[in-house]
C-alpha positions as CSV (number, residue, x, y, z in Angstrom):
1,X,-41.0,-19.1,13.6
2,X,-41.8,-19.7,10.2
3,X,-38.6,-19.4,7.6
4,X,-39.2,-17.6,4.3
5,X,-38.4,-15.1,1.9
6,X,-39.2,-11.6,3.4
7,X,-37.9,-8.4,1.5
8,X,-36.5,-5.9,3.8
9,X,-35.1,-2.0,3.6
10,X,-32.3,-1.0,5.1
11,X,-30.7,2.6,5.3
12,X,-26.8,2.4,5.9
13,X,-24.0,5.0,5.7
14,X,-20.7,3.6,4.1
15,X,-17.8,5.9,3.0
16,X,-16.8,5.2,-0.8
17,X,-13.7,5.7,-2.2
18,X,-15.2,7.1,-5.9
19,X,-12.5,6.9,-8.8
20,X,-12.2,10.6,-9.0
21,X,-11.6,11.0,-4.9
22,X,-8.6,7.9,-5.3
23,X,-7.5,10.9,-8.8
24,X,-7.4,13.5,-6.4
25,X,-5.6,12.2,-3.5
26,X,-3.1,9.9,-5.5
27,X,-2.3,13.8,-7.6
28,X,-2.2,15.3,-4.0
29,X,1.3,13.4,-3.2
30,X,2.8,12.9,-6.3
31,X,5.9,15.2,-7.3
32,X,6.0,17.9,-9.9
33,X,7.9,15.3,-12.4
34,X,5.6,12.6,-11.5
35,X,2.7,15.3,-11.7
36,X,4.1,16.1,-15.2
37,X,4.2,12.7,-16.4
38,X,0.7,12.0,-15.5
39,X,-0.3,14.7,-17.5
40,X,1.6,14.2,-20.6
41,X,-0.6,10.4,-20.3
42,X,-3.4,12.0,-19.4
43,X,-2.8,14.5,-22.7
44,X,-2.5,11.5,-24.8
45,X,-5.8,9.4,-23.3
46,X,-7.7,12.1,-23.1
47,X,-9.0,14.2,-26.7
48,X,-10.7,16.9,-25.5
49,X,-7.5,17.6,-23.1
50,X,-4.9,20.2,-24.4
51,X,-2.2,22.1,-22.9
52,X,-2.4,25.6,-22.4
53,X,0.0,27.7,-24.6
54,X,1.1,30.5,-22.5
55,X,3.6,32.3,-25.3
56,X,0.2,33.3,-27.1
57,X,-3.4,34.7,-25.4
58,X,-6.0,32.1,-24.5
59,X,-8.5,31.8,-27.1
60,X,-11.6,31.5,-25.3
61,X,-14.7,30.6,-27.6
62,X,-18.2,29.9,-27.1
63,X,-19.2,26.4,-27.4
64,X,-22.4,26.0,-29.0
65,X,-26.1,26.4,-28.0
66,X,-26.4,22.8,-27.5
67,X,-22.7,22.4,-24.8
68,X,-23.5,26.7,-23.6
69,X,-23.7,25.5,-19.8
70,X,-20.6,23.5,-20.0
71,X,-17.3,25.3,-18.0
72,X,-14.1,26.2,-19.7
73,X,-11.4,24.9,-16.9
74,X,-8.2,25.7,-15.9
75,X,-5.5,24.4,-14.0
76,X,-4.1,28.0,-12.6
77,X,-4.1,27.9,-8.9
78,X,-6.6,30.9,-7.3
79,X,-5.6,34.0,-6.1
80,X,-5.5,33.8,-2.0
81,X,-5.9,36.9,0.5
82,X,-3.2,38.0,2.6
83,X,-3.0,36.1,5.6
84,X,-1.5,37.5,8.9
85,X,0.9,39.5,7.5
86,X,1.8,37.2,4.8
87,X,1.0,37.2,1.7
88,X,0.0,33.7,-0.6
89,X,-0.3,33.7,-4.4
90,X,0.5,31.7,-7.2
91,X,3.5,32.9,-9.5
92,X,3.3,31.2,-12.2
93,X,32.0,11.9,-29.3
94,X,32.2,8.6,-31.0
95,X,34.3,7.2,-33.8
96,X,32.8,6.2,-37.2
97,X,36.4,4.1,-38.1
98,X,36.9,0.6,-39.8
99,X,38.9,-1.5,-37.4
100,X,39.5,-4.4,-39.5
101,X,42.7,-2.8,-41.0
102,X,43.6,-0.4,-38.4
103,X,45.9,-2.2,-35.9
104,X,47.2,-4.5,-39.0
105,X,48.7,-1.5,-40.8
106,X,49.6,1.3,-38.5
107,X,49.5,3.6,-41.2
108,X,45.5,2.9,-41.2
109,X,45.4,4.9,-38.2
110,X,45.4,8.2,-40.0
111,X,42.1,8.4,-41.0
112,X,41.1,9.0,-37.4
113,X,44.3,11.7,-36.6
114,X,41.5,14.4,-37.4
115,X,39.7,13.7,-33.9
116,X,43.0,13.3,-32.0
117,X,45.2,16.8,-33.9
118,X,41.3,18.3,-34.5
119,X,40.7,19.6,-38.1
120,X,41.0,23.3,-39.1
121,X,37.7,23.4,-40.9
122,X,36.1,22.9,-37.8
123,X,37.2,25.8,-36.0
124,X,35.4,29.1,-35.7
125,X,35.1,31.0,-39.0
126,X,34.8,28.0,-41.0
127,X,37.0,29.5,-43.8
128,X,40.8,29.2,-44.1
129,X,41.6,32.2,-45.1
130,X,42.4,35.2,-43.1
131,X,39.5,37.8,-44.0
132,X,36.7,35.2,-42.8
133,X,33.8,38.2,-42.7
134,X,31.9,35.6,-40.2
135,X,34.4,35.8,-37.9
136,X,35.2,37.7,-34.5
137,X,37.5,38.8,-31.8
138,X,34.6,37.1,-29.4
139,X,34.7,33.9,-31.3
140,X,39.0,33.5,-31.1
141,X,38.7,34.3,-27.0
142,X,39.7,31.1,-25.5
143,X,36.9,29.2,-23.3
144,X,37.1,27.0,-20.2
145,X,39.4,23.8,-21.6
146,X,37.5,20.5,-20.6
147,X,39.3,17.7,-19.5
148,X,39.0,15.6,-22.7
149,X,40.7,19.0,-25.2
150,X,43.3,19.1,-22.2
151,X,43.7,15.4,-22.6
152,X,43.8,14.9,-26.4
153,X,46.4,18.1,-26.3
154,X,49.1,15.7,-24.4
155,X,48.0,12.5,-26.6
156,X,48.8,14.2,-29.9
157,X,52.2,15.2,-28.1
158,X,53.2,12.0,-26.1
159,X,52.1,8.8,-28.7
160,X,53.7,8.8,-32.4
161,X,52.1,5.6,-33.5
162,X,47.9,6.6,-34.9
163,X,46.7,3.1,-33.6
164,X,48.2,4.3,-29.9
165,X,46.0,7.2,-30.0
166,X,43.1,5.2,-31.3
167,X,43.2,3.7,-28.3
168,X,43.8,6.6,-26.2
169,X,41.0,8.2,-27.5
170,X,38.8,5.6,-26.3
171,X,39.9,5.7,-23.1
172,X,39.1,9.1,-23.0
173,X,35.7,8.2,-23.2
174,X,35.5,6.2,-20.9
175,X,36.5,8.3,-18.0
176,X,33.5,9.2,-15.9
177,X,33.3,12.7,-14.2
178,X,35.6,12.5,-11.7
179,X,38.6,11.3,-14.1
180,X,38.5,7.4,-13.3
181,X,38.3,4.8,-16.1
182,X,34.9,2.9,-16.0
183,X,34.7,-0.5,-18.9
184,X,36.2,-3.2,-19.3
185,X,39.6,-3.1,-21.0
186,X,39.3,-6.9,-22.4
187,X,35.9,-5.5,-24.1
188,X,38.1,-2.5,-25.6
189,X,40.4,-5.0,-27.0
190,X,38.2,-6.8,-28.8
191,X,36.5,-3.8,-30.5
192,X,39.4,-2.6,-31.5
193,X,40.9,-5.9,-32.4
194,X,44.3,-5.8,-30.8
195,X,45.7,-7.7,-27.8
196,X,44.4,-6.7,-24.5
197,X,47.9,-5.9,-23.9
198,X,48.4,-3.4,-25.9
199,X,45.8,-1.8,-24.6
200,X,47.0,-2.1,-20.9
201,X,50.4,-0.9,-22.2
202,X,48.6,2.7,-23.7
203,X,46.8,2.9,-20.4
204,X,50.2,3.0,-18.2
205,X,51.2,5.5,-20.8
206,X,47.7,7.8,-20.4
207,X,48.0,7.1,-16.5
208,X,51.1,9.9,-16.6
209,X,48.8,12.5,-18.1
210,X,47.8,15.8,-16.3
211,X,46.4,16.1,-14.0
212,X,47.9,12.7,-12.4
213,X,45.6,10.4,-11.2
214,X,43.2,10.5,-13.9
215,X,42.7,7.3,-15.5
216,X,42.9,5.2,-12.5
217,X,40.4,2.3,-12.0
218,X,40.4,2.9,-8.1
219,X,40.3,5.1,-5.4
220,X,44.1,3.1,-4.4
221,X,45.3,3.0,-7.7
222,X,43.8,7.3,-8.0
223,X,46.2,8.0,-4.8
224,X,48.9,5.5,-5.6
225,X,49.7,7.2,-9.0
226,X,49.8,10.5,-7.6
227,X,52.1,9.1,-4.8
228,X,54.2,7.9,-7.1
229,X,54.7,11.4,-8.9
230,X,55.9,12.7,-5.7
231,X,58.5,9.7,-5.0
232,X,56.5,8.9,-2.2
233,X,55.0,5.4,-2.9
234,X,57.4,3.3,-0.3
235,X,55.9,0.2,1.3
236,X,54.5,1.2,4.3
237,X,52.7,4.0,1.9
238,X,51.7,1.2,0.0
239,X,50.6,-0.9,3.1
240,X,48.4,2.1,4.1
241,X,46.8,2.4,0.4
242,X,46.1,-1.9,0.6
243,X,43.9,-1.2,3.9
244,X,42.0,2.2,3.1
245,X,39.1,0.4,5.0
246,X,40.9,1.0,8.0
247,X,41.8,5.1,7.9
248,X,38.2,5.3,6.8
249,X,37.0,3.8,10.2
250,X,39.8,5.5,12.0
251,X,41.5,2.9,13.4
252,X,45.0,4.3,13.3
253,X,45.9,1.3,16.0
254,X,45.5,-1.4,13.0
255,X,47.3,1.0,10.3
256,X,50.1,1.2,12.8
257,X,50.4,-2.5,12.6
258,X,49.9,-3.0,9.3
259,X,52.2,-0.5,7.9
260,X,55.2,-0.9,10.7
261,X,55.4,2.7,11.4
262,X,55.1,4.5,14.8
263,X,52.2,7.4,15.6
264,X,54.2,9.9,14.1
265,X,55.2,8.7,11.0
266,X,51.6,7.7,10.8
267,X,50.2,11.1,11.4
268,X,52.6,12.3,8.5
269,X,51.6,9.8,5.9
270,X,47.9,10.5,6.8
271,X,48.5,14.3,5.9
272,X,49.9,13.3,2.6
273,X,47.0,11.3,2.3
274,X,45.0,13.9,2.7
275,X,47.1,16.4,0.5
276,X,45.9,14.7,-2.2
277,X,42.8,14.9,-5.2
278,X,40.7,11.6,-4.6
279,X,38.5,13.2,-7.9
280,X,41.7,14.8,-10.3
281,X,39.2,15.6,-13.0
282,X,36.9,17.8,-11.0
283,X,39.1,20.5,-11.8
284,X,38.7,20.8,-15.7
285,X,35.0,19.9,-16.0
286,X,32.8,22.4,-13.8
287,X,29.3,20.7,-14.2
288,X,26.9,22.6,-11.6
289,X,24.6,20.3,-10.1
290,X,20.7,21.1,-11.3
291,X,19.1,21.4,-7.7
292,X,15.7,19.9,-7.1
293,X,12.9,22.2,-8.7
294,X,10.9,23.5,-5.8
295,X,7.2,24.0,-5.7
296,X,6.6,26.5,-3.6
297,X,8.8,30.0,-3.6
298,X,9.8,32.1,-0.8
299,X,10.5,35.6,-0.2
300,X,10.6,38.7,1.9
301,X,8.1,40.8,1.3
302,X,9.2,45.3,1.0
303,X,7.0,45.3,4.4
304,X,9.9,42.8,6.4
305,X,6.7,39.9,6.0
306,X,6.9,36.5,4.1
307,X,5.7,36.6,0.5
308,X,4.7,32.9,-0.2
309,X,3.5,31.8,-3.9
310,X,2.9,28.5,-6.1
311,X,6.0,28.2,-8.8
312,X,4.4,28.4,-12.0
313,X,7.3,26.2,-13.9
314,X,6.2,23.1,-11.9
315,X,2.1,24.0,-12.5
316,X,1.3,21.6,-15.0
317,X,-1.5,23.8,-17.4
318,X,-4.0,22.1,-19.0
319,X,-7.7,23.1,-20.2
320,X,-10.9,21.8,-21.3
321,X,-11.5,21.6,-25.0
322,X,-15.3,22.8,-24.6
323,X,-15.4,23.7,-28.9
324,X,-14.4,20.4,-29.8
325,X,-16.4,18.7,-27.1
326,X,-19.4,20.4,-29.0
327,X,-18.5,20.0,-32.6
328,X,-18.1,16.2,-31.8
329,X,-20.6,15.6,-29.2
330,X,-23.3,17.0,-32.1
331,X,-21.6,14.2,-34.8
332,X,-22.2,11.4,-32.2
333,X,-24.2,9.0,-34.0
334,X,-24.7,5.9,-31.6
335,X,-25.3,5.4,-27.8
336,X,-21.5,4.2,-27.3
337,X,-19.9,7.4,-29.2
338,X,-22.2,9.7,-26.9
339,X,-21.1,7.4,-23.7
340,X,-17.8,8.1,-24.4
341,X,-17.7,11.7,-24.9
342,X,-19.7,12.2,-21.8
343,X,-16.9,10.7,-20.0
344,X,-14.4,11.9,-21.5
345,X,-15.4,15.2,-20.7
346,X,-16.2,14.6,-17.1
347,X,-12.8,13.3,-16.4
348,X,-11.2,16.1,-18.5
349,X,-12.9,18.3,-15.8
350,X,-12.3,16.6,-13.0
351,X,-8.7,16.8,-13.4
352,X,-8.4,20.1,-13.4
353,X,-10.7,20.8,-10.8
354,X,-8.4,18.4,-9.2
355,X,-5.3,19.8,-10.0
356,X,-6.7,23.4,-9.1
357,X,-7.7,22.1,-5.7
358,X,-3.7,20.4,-5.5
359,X,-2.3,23.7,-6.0
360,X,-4.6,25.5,-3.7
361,X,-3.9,22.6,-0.5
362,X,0.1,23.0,-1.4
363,X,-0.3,27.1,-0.8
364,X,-2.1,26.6,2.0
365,X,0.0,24.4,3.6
366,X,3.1,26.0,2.7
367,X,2.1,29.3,4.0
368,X,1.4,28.2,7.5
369,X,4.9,25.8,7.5
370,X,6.0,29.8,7.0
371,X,4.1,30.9,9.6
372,X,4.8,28.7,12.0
373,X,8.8,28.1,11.3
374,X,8.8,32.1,10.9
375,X,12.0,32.0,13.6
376,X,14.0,29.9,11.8
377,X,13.8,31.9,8.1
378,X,14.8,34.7,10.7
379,X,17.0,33.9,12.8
380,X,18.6,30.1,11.8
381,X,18.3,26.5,12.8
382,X,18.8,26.8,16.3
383,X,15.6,28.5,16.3
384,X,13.7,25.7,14.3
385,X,10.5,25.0,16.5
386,X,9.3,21.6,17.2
387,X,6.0,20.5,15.0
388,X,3.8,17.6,14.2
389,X,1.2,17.1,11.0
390,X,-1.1,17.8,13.7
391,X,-0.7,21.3,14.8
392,X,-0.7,21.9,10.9
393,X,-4.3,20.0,10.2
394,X,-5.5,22.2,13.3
395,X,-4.7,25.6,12.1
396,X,-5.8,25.2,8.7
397,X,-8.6,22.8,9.4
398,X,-7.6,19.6,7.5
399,X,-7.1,16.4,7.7
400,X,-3.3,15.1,8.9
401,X,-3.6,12.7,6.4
402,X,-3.7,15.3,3.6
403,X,-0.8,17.3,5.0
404,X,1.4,14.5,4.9
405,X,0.6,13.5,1.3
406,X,1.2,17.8,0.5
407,X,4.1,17.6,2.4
408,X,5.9,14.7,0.2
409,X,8.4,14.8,-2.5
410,X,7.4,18.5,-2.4
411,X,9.9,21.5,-2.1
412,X,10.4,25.1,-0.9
413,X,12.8,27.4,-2.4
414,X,13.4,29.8,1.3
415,X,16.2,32.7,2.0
416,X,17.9,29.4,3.5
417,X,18.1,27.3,1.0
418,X,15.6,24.6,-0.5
419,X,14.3,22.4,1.7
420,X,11.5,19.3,1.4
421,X,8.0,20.4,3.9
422,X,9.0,17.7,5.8
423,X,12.0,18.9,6.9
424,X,9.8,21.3,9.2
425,X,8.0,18.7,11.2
426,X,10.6,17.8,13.2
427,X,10.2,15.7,17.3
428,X,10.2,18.1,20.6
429,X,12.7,18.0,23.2
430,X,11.4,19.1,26.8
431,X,13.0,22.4,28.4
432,X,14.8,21.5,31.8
433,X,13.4,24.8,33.5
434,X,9.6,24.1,32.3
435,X,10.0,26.8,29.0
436,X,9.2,25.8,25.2
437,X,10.2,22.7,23.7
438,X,13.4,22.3,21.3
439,X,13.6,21.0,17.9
440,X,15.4,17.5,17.5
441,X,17.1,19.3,14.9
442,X,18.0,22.7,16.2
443,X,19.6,20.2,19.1
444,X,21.5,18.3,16.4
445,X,22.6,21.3,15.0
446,X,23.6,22.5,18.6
447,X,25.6,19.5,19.5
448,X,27.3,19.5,15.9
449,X,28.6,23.6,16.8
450,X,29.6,22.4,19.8
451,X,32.2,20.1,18.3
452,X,33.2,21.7,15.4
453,X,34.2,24.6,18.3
454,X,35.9,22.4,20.9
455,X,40.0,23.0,20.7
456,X,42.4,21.0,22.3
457,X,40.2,20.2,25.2
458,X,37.7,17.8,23.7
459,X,33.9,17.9,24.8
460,X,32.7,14.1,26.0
461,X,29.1,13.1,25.8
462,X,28.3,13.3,29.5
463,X,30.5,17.2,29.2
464,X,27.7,18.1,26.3
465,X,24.8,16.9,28.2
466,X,25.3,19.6,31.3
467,X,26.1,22.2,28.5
468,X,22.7,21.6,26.8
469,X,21.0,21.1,30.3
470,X,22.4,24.7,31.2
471,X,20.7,26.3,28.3
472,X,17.8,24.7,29.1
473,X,17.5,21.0,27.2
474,X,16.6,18.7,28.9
475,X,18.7,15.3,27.2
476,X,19.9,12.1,28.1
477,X,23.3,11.1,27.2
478,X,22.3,8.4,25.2
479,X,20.0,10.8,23.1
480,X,23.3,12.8,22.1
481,X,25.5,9.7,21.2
482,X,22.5,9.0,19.3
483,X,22.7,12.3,17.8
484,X,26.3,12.4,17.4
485,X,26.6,8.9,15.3
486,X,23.8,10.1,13.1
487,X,25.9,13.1,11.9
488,X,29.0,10.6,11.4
489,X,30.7,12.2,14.2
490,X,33.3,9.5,16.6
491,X,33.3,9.5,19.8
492,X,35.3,12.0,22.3
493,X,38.1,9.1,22.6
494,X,38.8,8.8,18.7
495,X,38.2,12.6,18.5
496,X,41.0,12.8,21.0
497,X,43.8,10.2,19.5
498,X,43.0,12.1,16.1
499,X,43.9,15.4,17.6
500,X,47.0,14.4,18.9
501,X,48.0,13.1,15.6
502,X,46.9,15.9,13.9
503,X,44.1,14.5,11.6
C-alpha cells in the first residue's frame, strides 16, 4: 500500500460545553448571596447591564432603526399555570483618649468620665432646660437596658479612681455576646500603658458585676464565679469544674473518682451545675438571629391547596440597556469597538435569559418537592416520604443532574419552618408487612419520640427495634444505634445510670 497524504471528511457528533451553557449551569447552583454577588460583578464588567429600579416604572424606549430587532430582557421569572391543584408563581464605642498621661496622673482620667457617668447633652431633647419643645413623653419611656448601660451603671458606682474605669471600660468591650472576655489582657496593658497587673486587679473587681459570671475567660472560670456567689465553690466542686470533659461525656464513674464524692452527692452537685447560666449575658442583649433568606415561599392557598411562588427579595433584577447599545453601537468607529459591543451585548442577554430560565427550573422544582412531600406540610415529619433526585427528574422531565444543582444552598420558607430542598430527598426504609417505604428521617424522628417519652423504664435498642417492627419498619438494630448516636443520644445503659441520679 502506498503511504501518502490523502485528505479525508469525517462527520462526528461531540457534545461541547459552550461558555454560555458552563454560565448557566454554574448560575443554576449558586446561592442567592453568591447569585447577588455575581451580579453586582457582572454590573460592573458589563456597560450595557443595569439594574432594574423597581421604586419607579420601567422606562421602556425604542432603540433605533438600526438595533429595532434587538429584545429588551428581563430577569422576572414567568408566570406558570396552576398545576394539580397547586398553584406556582413568582412573588416578587471606642475611646479617642491620650494615654501617655493617663495612668501617670490619676487625675488625667477625667477627660474620659463622660463615657463612663454619660453626658447630659447627649440625652434625648438635646437642651438642658425643662421646656425642650423637641421633646416627648415617648422619647423619656425607658428602653430595653443592654448589657454594656447595665455594666457602666455599676462601674461609675463601684471604682472611685478615673484610670480604674478606663480600664473597665475597655473590658467592656471586649466581652463578646455571651458575657465572656475575649483579648489578651497583656495587649490591654500595653495600650493603656500600665502594669498588666493592674489590669488583672480591675478584672477581679468587674468579675463581681451583675449578672455574675460575666467577664469570665472560660466556661470553668463562667461556673466557678457564679459558684462562688453562692458559697458553693468547695473542692470537690472545684474537682468537678477542673474535669468538665468528663460530665460532658457522661462518665459520672470517673467524676466520682475524681471528686471523692459518692453517687448522691454527685447527682446533687451535677444539678447545681446545671442550675446555672453557662451564657450570663444572654439575658440583657436580645439579638434575634437573621434566619437564612429562603428562595422559594410557601403557603396555603383559600382553597386548602399549596400556593408555591419565587421570592422576589432574592431575584436578582437586571435588564438590557438596548438605548445605549444603539447610541454607541452607531459611534463605533473601528472593527475592535464594534467586536466589543457585539459581545457585550450578547452576554448581557444571555444572562438574563439565563437567569430567567434559573428562576423558572427553581419553581418548577420546588412545586413538585410540594407535591410530592404534600403529607408532611400536612400532617408532620413522621409522614415525610422517602425520595431520590430521580423520581424528581422523572416527573418533571429533567435531568437528575440539574435537580441536584437547584436543590443546593437553596431554601423554602413552608408552614413548618425553612428548610434547604435537600432536606426532602431523604433514603427508604422497607415496610415489614410489604406496605410503602419509610423516610430515614420520619424513622429518626420516631426513634427520637420514643426516647424523649420513655419513664422510668428505659427503652433498649433491641426493645425499639420490635416497637418499630410492629408498626411496620422493617430495621436492624444496628441501623437504630446508628440513628440514635447521630442525634447525640447515649445508649439505654448511660440513659439508665443518669436516671437514677436524676440528670
Amino acid at each position: 500500500m502506498a503511504i501518502g497524504p490523502r485528505l479525508d471528511l469525517r462527520q462526528t457528533q461531540s457534545l461541547v460545553m459552550t461558555p454560555q451553557l458552563q454560565q448557566a449551569i454554574k448560575l443554576l447552583q449558586l446561592s442567592n448571596f453568591e447569585l447577588a454577588t455575581f451580579i453586582d460583578q457582572e454590573l460592573e464588567r458589563n456597560p450595557l447591564l443595569e439594574r432594574e429600579d423597581t421604586d419607579r416604572p420601567i422606562e421602556r424606549t425604542e432603540p433605533k432603526a438600526d438595533a429595532a430587532d434587538l429584545p429588551v430582557l428581563d430577569s422576572a421569572p414567568p408566570e406558570t399555570p396552576m398545576l394539580d391543584g397547586m398553584t406556582a408563581s413568582s412573588a416578587e464605642d471606642g475611646f479617642d483618649v491620650d494615654y501617655d498621661n493617663t495612668f501617670n496622673n490619676d487625675s488625667a482620667a477625667d477627660s474620659v468620665d463622660g463615657e463612663a457617668f454619660g453626658q447630659w447633652s447627649s440625652k434625648g431633647g438635646g437642651s438642658h432646660s425643662f421646656d425642650d419643645s423637641d421633646s416627648s413623653l415617648e422619647q423619656m419611656v425607658a428602653g430595653d437596658i443592654s448589657l454594656r448601660d447595665h455594666l457602666v451603671a455599676q462601674l461609675n458606682v463601684d471604682m472611685a479612681v478615673p484610670a480604674d474605669r478606663l480600664i473597665g471600660l475597655h473590658l467592656i468591650e471586649m466581652l463578646d455576646e455571651s458575657g465572656y472576655l475575649i483579648g489578651d489582657l497583656g495587649e490591654l496593658a500595653e495600650k493603656l500603658g500600665c502594669p498588666v497587673e493592674r489590669v488583672e486587679r480591675v478584672l477581679k473587681q468587674v468579675q463581681g458585676f451583675d449578672p455574675v459570671g460575666v467577664f469570665a475567660r472560660s466556661l470553668r472560670e463562667c461556673l466557678g464565679l457564679q459558684l462562688a456567689e453562692r458559697n458553693r465553690l468547695d473542692p470537690a466542686m472545684q474537682a468537678m469544674l477542673d474535669n468538665l470533659e468528663l460530665l460532658a461525656k457522661r462518665d459520672l464513674p470517673g467524676l466520682m473518682r475524681v471528686c471523692g464524692v459518692d453517687a448522691e452527692d454527685l447527682s446533687e452537685m451535677i444539678g447545681e451545675i446545671k442550675a446555672l447560666d453557662p451564657k450570663p449575658a444572654l439575658r440583657f442583649d436580645h439579638v434575634v438571629a437573621q434566619p437564612i433568606t429562603p428562595d422559594v415561599l410557601m403557603r396555603r392557598a383559600q382553597d386548602g391547596s399549596w400556593l408555591v411562588e419565587l421570592n422576589s427579595d432574592t431575584l436578582p433584577r437586571v435588564l438590557v440597556n438596548a438605548r445605549y447599545y444603539s447610541k454607541v453601537a452607531a459611534g463605533a468607529r473601528n472593527k475592535d469597538d464594534k467586536t466589543y459591543i457585539s459581545e457585550r451585548f450578547q452576554s448581557a442577554n444571555w444572562l438574563v435569559k439565563s437567569l430567567h430560565q434559573r428562576a423558572t427550573t427553581i419553581l418548577k422544582v420546588a412545586t413538585e418537592l410540594v407535591r410530592q412531600q404534600d403529607a408532611f406540610f400536612r400532617l408532620g415529619v413522621q409522614h415525610l416520604r422517602p425520595l431520590v433526585l430521580r423520581d424528581i427528574a422523572t416527573a418533571i422531565s429533567m435531568h437528575e443532574s440539574t435537580v441536584s444543582r437547584v436543590t443546593s444552598n437553596k431554601y423554602i420558607a413552608t408552614p413548618r419552618g425553612i428548610y434547604e430542598l435537600k432536606y426532602f430527598f431523604t433514603q427508604s426504609i422497607s415496610s415489614a408487612d410489604g406496605g410503602d417505604a419509610h423516610s430515614a428521617e420520619s424513622v429518626r424522628h420516631r426513634i427520637k419520640a420514643m426516647i424523649d417519652s420513655e419513664g422510668k423504664t428505659v427503652l433498649s435498642d433491641d426493645q425499639i427495634v420490635v416497637a418499630l417492627k410492629a408498626d411496620g419498619i422493617d430495621i436492624a438494630r444496628r441501623t437504630v444505634a446508628k440513628y440514635r448516636e447521630a442525634m447525640n443520644i447515649a445508649s439505654s445503659v448511660q440513659r439508665r445510670r443518669e436516671k437514677a441520679l436524676g440528670m
